[in-house]
C-alpha positions in Angstrom: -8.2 -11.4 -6.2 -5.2 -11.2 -3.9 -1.5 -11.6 -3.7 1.6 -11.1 -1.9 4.5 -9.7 -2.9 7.9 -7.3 -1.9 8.4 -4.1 -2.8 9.5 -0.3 -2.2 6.6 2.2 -1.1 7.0 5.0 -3.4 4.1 7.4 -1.8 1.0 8.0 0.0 -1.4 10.2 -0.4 -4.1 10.9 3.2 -7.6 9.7 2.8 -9.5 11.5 5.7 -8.0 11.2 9.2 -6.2 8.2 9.7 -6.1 6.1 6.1 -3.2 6.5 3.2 -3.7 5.9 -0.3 -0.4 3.9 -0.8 1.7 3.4 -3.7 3.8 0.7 -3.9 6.4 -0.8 -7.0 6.2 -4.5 -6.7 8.5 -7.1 -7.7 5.9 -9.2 -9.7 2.8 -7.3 -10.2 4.3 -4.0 -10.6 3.2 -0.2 -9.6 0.1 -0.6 -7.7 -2.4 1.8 -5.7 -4.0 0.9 -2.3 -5.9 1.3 0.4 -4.0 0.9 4.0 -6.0 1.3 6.5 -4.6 3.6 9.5 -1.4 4.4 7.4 -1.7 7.7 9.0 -1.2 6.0 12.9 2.0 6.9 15.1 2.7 3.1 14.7 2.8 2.6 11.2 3.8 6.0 9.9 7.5 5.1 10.5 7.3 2.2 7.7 5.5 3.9 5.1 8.3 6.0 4.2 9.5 6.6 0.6 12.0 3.9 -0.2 11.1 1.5 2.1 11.4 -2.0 1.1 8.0 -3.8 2.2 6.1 -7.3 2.3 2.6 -7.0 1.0 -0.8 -8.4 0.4 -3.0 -7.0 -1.6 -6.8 -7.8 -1.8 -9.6 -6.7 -4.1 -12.7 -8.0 -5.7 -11.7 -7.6 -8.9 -7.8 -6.1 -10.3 -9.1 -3.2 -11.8 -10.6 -2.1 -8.6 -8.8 -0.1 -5.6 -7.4 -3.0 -3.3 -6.4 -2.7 0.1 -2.9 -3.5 1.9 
């Protein structure tokens, strides 16, 4: 399953050294978890603040499971 969507990063929790587990409120799928891969880096740190309007895509095998941005 995967979408795209807009929406406003809420948080992140790390996930070892350089991945974020990110939470983010969508506009038509609603509050979801995932996996962003380097979310920790220099270069994407800046736009994973809380607040921050962002575009999305979201992909998992199956909804129920952690997906990945």
């Amino acid at each position: 399953m995967d979408w795209r969507d807009e929406g406003i990063f809420l948080s992140g929790k790390p996930l070892g050294e350089a991945n974020l587990i990110a939470e983010i409120l969508t506009l038509e799928h609603g509050r979801h978890l995932g996996l962003v891969r380097g979310g920790r880096s220099r270069r994407i740190r800046p736009t994973l603040q809380p607040g921050n309007l962002v575009r999305v895509s979201w992909r998992a095998r199956l909804p129920e499971h952690l997906g990945g941005y």
